[in-house]
C-alpha positions in Angstrom: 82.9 145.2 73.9 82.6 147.0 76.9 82.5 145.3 80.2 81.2 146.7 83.4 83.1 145.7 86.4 81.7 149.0 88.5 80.2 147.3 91.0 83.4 145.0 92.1 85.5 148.1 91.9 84.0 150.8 93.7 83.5 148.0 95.9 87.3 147.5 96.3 87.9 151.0 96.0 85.5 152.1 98.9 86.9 148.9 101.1 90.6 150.2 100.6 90.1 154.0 101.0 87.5 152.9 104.2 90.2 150.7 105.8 93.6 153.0 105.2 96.7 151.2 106.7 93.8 148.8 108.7 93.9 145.3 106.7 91.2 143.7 109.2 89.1 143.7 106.0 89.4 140.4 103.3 88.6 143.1 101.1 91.4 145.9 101.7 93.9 142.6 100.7 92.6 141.9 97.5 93.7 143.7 94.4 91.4 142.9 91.2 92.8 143.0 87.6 90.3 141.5 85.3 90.8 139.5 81.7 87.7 139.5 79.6 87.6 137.0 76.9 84.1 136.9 74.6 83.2 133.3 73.6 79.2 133.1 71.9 79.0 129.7 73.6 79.4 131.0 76.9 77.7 134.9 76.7 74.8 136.3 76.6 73.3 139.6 75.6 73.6 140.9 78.9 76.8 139.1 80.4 79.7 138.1 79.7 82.6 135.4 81.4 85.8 136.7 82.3 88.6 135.9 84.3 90.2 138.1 87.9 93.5 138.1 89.4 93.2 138.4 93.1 96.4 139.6 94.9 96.4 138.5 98.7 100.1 139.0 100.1 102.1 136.9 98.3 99.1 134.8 96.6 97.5 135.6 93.0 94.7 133.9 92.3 93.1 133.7 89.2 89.6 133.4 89.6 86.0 132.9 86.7 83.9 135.6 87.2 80.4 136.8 85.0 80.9 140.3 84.0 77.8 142.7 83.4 77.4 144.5 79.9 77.4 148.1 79.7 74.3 148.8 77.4 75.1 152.5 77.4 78.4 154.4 79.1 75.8 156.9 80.7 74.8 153.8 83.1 78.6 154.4 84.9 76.8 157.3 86.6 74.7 154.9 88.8 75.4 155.1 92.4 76.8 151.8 93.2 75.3 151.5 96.3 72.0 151.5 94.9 72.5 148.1 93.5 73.6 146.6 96.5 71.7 144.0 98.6 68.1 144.8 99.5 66.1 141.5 100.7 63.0 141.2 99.0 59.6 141.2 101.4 59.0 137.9 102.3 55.5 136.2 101.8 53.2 136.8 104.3 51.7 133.6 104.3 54.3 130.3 106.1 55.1 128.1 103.0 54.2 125.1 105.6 50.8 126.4 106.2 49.8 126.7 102.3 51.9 123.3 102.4 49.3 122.1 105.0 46.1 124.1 103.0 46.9 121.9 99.5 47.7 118.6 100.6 43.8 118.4 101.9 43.1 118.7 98.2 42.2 114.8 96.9 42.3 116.0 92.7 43.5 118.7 90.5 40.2 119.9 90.8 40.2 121.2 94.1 43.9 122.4 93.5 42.4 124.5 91.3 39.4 125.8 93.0 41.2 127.0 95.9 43.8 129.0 93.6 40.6 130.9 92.1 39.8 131.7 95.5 42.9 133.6 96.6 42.7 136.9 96.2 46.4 137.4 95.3 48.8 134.4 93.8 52.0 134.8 95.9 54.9 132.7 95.0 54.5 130.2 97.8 51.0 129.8 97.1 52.1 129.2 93.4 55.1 127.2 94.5 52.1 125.0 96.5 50.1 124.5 94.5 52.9 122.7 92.2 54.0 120.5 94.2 50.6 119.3 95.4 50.0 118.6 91.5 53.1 116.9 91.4 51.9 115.0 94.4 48.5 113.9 92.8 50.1 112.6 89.5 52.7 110.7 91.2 50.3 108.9 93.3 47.5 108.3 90.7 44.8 109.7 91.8 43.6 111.7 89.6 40.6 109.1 88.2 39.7 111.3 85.2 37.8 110.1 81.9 39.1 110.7 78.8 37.3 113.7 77.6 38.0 115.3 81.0 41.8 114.3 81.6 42.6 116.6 78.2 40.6 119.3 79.4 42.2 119.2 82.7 45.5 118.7 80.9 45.3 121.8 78.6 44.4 123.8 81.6 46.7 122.3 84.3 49.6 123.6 81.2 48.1 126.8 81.5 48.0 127.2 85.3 51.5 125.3 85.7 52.9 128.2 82.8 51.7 131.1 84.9 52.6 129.9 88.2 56.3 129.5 87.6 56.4 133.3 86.1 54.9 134.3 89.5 57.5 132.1 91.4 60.2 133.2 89.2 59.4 137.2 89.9 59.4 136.7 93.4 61.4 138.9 95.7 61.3 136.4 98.2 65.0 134.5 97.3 63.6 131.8 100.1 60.9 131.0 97.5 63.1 130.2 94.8 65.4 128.2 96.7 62.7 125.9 97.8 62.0 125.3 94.4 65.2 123.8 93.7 65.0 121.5 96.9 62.0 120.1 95.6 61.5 116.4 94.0 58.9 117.6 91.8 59.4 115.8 88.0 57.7 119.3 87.3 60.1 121.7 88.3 63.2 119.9 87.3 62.8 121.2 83.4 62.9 124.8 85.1 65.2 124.5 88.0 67.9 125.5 85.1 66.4 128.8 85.1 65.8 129.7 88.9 69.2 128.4 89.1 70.3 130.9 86.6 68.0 133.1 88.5 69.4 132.9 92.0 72.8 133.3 90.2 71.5 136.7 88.9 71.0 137.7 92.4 74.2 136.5 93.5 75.7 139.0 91.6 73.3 141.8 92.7 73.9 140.5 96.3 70.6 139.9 96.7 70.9 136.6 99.0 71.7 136.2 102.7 75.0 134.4 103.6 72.8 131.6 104.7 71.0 131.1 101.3 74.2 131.6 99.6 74.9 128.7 101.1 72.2 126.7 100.6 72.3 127.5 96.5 75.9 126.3 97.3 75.5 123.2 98.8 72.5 123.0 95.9 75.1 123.1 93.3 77.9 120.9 95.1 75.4 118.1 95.4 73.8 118.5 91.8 77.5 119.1 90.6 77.2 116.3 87.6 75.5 118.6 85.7 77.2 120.9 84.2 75.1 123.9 84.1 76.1 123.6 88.2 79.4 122.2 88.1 80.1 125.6 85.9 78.4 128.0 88.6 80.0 126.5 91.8 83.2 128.2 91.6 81.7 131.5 90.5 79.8 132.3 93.8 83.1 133.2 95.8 82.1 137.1 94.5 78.9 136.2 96.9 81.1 135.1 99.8 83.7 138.2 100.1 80.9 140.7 99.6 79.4 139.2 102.5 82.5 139.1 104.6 80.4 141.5 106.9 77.9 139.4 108.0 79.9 135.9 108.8 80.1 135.2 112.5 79.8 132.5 114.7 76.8 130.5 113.5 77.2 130.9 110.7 81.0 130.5 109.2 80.4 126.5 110.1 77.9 126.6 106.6 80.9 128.3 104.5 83.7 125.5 106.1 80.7 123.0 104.7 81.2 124.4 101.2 84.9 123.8 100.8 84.8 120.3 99.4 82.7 121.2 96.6 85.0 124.0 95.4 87.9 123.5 93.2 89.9 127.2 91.6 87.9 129.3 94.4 89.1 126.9 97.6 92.0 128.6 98.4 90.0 132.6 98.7 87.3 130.6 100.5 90.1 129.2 102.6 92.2 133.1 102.9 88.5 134.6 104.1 87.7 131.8 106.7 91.5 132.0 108.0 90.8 135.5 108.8 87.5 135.2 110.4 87.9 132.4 112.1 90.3 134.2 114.0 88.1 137.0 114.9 85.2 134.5 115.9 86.6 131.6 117.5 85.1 132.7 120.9 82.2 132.5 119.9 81.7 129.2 117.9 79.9 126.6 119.9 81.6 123.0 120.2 79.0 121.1 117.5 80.0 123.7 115.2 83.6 122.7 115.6 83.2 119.6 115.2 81.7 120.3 112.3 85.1 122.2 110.8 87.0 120.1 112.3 85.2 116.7 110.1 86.1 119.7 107.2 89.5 120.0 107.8 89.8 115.8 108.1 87.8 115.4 104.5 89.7 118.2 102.7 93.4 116.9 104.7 94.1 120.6 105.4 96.8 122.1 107.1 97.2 125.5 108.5 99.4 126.1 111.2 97.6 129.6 111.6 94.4 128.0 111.8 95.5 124.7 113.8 96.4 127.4 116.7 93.4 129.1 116.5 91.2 125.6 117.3 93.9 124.9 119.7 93.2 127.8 122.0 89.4 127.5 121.5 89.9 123.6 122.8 91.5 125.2 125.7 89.5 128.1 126.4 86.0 125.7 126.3 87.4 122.5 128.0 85.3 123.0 130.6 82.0 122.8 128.5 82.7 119.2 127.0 81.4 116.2 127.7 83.4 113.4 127.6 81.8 112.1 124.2 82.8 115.7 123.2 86.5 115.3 124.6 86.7 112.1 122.9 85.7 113.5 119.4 87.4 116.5 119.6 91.0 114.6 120.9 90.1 112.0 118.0 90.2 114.7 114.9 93.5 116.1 115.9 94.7 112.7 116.3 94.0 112.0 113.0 94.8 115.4 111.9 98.4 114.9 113.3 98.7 118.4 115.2 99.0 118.8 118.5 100.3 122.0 120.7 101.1 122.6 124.2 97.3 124.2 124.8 96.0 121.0 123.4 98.2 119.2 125.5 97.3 121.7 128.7 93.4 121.0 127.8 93.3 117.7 128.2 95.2 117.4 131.5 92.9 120.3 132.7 90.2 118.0 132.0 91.3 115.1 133.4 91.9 117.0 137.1 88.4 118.8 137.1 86.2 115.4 135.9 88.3 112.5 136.6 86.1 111.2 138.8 83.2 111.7 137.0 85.1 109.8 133.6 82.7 106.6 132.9 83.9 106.0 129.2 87.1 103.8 128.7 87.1 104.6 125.2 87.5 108.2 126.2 90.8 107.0 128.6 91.9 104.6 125.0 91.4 108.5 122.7 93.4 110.1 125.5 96.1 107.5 125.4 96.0 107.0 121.5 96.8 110.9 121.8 99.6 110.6 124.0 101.1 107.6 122.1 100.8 109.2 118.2 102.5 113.0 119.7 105.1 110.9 122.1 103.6 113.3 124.9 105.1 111.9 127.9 102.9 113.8 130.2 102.8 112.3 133.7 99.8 114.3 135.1 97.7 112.8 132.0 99.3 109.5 132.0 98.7 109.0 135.4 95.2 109.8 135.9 95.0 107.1 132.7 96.7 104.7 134.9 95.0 104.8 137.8 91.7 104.6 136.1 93.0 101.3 134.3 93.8 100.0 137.5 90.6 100.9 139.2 88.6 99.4 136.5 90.5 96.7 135.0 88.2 94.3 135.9 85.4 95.2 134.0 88.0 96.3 131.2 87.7 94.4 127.5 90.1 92.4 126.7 90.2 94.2 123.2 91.1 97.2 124.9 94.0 96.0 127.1 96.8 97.1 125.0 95.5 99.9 124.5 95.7 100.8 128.1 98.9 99.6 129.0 101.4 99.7 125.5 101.9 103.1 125.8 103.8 103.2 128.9 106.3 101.0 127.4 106.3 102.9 124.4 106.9 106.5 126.4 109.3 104.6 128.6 107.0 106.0 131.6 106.8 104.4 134.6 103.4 104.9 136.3 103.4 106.6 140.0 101.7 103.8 141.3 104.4 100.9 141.7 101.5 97.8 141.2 100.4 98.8 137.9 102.7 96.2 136.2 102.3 92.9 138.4 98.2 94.0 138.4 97.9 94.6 134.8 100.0 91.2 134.4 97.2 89.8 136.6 94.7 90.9 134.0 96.6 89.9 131.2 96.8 86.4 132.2 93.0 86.1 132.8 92.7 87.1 129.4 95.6 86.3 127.5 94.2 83.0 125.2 91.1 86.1 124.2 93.6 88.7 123.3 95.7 88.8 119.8 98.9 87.6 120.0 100.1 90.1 118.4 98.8 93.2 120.3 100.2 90.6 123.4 103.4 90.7 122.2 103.3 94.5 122.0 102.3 94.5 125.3 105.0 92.5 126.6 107.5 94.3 125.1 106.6 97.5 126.6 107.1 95.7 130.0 110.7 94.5 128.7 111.6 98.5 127.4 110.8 99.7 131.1 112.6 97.1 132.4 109.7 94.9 133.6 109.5 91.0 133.3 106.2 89.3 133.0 107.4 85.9 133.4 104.2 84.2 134.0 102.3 85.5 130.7 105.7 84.8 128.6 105.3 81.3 129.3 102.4 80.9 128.4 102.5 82.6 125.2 106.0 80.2 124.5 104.2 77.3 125.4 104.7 74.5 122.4 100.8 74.7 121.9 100.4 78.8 121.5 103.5 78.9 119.3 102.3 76.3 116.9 99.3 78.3 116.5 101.1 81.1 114.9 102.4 81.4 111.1 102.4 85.5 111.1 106.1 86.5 110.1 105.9 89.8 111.9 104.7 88.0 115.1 107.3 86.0 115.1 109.6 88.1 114.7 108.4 90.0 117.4 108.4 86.7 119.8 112.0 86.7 119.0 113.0 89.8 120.1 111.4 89.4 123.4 113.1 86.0 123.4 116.4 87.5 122.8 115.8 90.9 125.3 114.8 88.4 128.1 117.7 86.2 128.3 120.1 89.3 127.8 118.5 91.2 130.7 116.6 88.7 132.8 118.3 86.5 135.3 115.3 84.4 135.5 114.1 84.0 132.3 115.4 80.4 131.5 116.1 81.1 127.8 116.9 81.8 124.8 113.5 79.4 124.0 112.7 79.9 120.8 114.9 78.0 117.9 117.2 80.2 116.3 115.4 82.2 113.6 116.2 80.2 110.1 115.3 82.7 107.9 117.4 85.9 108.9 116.8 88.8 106.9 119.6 91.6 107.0 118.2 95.1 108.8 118.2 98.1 106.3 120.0 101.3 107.8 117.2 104.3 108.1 118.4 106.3 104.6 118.3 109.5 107.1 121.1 108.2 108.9 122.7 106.2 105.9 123.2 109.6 104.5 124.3 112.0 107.6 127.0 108.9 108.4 128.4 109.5 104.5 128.9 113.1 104.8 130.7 113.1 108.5 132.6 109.9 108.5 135.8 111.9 107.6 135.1 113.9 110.8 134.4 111.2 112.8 137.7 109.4 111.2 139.3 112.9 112.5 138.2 112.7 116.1 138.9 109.2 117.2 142.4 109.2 115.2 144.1 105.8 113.9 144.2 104.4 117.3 140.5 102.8 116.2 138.9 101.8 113.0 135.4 102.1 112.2 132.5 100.3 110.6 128.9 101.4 109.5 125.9 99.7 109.7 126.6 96.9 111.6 124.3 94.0 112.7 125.0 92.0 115.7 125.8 88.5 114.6 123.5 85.2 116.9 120.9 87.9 118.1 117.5 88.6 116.3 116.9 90.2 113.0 115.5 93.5 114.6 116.7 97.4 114.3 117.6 97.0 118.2 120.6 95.0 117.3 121.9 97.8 114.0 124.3 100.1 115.1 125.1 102.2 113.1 128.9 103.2 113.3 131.2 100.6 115.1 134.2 101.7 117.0 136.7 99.1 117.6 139.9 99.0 119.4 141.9 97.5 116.8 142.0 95.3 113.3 140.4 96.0 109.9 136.6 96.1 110.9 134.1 93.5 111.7 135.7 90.9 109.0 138.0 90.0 112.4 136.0 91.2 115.0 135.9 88.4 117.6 131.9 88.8 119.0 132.8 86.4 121.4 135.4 88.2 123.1 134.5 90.2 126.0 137.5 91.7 126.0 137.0 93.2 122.6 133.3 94.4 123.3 134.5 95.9 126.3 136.9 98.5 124.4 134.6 98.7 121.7 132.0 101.8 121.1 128.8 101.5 119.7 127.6 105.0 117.8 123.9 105.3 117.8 122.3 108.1 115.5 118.9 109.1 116.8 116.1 110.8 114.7 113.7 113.2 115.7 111.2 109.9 115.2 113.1 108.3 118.3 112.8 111.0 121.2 109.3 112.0 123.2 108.1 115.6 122.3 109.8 117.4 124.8 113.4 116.0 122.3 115.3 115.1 125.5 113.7 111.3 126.5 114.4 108.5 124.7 111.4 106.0 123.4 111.2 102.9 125.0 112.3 100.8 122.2 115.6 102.9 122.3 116.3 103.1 125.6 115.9 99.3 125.4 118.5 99.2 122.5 121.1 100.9 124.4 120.4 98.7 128.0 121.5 95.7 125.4 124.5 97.0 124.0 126.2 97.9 127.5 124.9 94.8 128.8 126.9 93.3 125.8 130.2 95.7 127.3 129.7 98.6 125.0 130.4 102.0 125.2 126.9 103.4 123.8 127.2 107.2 122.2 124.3 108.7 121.6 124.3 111.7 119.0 121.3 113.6 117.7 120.3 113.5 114.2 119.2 117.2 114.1 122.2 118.4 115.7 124.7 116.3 112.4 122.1 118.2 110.2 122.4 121.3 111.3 126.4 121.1 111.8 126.7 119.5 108.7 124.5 122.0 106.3 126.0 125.0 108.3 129.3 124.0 107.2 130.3 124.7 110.9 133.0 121.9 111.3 134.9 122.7 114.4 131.2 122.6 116.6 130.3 119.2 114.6 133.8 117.7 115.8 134.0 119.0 119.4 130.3 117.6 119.2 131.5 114.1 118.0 134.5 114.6 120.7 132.4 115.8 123.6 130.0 112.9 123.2 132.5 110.2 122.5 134.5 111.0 125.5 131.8 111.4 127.8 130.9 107.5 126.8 133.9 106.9 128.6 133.1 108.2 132.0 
């Protein structure tokens, strides 16, 4: 069997000799090697299916493609640019207009008479005239005896017959694809065969980018059926011929497509990486948007492409809105990516329209941003701040943790020295509206910068607001504030809460259960017999809460916490606490503690411990690199500097 693959070769060929050492072109990457397989069920006497490896750096893809039959070897002469795309002449005549003409006709009748009196049958007057006939059986108006409904049967069979062989010959593709759009009980029997059609023309890249699309999205949505489930991931041959002719309006419709593909996705995905590139400048913001809901449904990541949209969010900041703003700092929220343009574009924002801001929920998508990347920016936080306090009053209660938690969280004081006692102020207007646990949250972010909201803590200890609550997790919380305020807060006349009956033991993060295994010997090494050591150690009469873990004790003396005497001063005062912290506990910038850490090591020295702090990425990359003289000066260096 011989198969003709001239047309994708010569169109490699000419792409790679065109190009040279230049690999701007999708094309010039791609390599084809085809395997042709011959199956009755699936060829015909003109095609067959096949099978194409495409090479694109280190990716082969193997890909279904339908493979023209040579009928006689002579046919290899053809030029191959003769078969390429050449749009058909479009009607003359607006499809709407002869849309408009038919619907004034009230039975098949008239239908009928005005076909006799065109002088020519083009396809959207064919392609009218069915769907207007569609239109009067559906709605029963045909009111026809007997004698005359088979008469007007036999020749409405007739008519219908030659009308779709005129709207199938069209060169207008438009035509055809507006026959597969249609609801018509007619058409459906035939929309098989101007599918098959319209995939005919794929092949002689007969459509536009934008129809390709459309018989795309056709397919995706129709995609139960087989006959179009089968086709979908054959059109990617349509989409790298028309590399040429993507740009900026148009590359949103070929993101819209990627959902519906399954073995093509990932060329799809090689092309738009590379074009996207070239025509970020000049995509406009509801477009995307539009990629950007894309990249959410498919849960795609692409570093290369992620900096892309980040410099286009930077470069057009100045043309959002703030519902814009919002939607855009929303996606890469929930895309988890941020970068420092990102970052830079929405402080830019914030100084050129903060006074012009009018949506809190804008202020809350801003905030959410800051809290989910640990950006600790205090241009952007700020502005956030002082907006809150200017318009706390007419602020939702809903929202108020929203506005204040992340403070706390970044352990990030605001410039203006108020915002605590007013936001407390706020708080206790509100504080029987808002959830108790979202208040707790909040009060603890006071407590982590080192803040005491007295007032609003007794009410929510109050006998009556407690008895309310039968959430394990809120409790828990209640007692850690409990605990944190009578170790730091002279005032706060506690502990108040009854000791917490049902303690259950803290688990060590695995991440640092593991990195303590592999350098306790080195740690053992540095601090000598003069100390013991114990891992994983929970405080004993404080909370059941990963503040009060430590994760390798140093003590001064005696075989480990089985003789430790908690009560002794003394002892806690020569003892050393070793706190391992993950990347998960530092702000972006890796340097500033979160507030719930910094918290944790304000207890332990208020307790009369020595608090070392050592990075878990720095173990790691000690450890892995087998460099054990830098991982013990390391433990050394930090150690003794605990001392000081």
């Amino acid at each position: 069997m011989a198969l003709n693959l001239w047309r994708s070769y010569s169109k490699a060929r000419n792409n790679v000799f065109s190009n040279g050492n230049n690999c701007s072109s999708l094309s010039a990457l791609y390599k084809y090697f085809s395997r042709s397989f011959c199956d009755d069920k699936f060829s015909s006497p003109e095609f067959s299916n096949s099978t194409i490896f495409i090479e694109n750096g280190y990716n082969v893809h193997e890909l279904p493609v339908v493979v023209r039959r040579l009928k006689d070897l002579e046919d290899l002469n053809v030029n191959p640019s003769s078969t390429e795309t050449q749009q058909g002449t479009s009607d003359p005549l607006s499809y709407h207009l002869i849309q408009e003409e038919f619907k004034q006709c009230t039975d098949l009748r008239e239908v009928f008479s005005l076909i006799t009196k065109c002088t020519k049958i083009t396809p959207n007057i064919a392609l009218g005239a069915i769907e207007r006939i569609y239109d009067l059986e559906k709605d029963g108006n045909l009111n026809l005896t007997t004698d005359q409904n088979i008469h007007i049967n036999f020749a409405k069979g007739a008519i219908l017959e030659k009308l779709l062989k005129v709207v199938m010959k069209t060169e207008d593709t438009q035509t055809i694809l507006n026959v597969l759009k249609t609801t018509s009980t007619i058409m459906e029997p035939h929309k098989y065969n101007f599918c098959d059609e319209l995939f005919l023309r794929v092949l002689d890249n007969k459509l536009s980018l934008e129809q390709l699309c459309d018989f795309t999205m056709f397919l995706i949505k129709n995609k139960d059926h087989q006959k179009y489930s089968q086709t979908i991931d054959k059109l990617w041959v349509g989409f790298v011929d028309k590399e040429k002719e993507i740009n900026g309006t148009n590359i949103v419709h070929i993101f819209k497509i990627l959902p519906g593909l399954k073995v093509s996705k990932k060329t799809i995905i090689s092309l738009l990486e590379q074009k996207l590139a070239e025509l970020w400048c000049q995509i406009k913001v509801p477009a995307m948007q539009d990629i950007l809901d894309v990249f959410l449904i498919e849960k795609f990541f692409s570093m290369q492409l992620y900096a892309v949209l980040g410099h286009w969010f930077y470069t057009n900041i100045h043309c959002l809105d703030d519902d814009e703003l919002l939607a855009i700092v929303s996606k890469f929220t929930q895309l988890k990516y941020t970068d420092h343009q990102i970052e830079a574009a929405v402080e830019k924002f914030l100084k050129l329209k903060v006074s012009k801001i009018k949506s809190q929920v804008l202020i809350i998508g801003i905030l959410n941003y800051c809290t989910q990347f640990k950006l600790r920016n205090k241009h952007i936080l700020d502005t956030c701040g002082q907006y809150f306090l200017t318009n706390r009053k007419d602020i939702s209660h809903s929202f108020l943790k929203s506005f204040i938690y992340p403070y706390g969280y970044l352990y990030a004081e605001p410039t203006n020295s108020e915002f605590w006692t007013l936001a407390e102020e706020v708080l206790l207007e509100n504080c029987y509206k808002i959830n108790v646990f979202d208040l707790s949250s909040v009060i603890l972010s006071y407590i982590y910068c080192g803040h005491y909201p007295l007032k609003l803590v007794s009410k929510v200890f109050s006998a009556e607001y407690i008895a309310k609550i039968n959430n394990n997790d809120v409790l828990k919380k209640l007692h850690l504030i409990d605990t944190a305020l009578s170790l730091e807060c002279r005032a706060y006349a506690g502990p108040l809460l009854a000791k917490d009956q049902w303690f259950k033991p803290v688990l060590q993060d695995t991440r640092i259960k593991n990195i303590v295994d592999k350098i306790i010997d080195n740690i053992v090494s540095v601090i000598g017999v003069s100390e013991k050591l114990s891992t994983a150690v929970v405080l004993p009469n404080f909370c059941s809460d990963e503040t009060y873990l430590i994760d390798i004790m140093l003590y001064p003396g005696g075989p480990g916490n089985s003789t430790f005497n908690w009560k002794s001063q003394s002892i806690r005062n020569g003892s050393t606490a070793i706190l391992i912290h993950l990347p998960d506990h530092y702000c972006s910038d890796n340097e500033q503690l979160l507030g719930p850490q910094v918290m944790k090591k304000r207890h332990l020295k208020i307790l009369g411990m020595r608090v070392v702090s050592l990075k878990y990425s720095l173990l790691s990359q000690f450890y892995t690199s087998h460099d054990t003289p830098g991982l013990e000066n390391y433990l050394k260096e930090s150690i003794e500097n605990s001392k000081t």
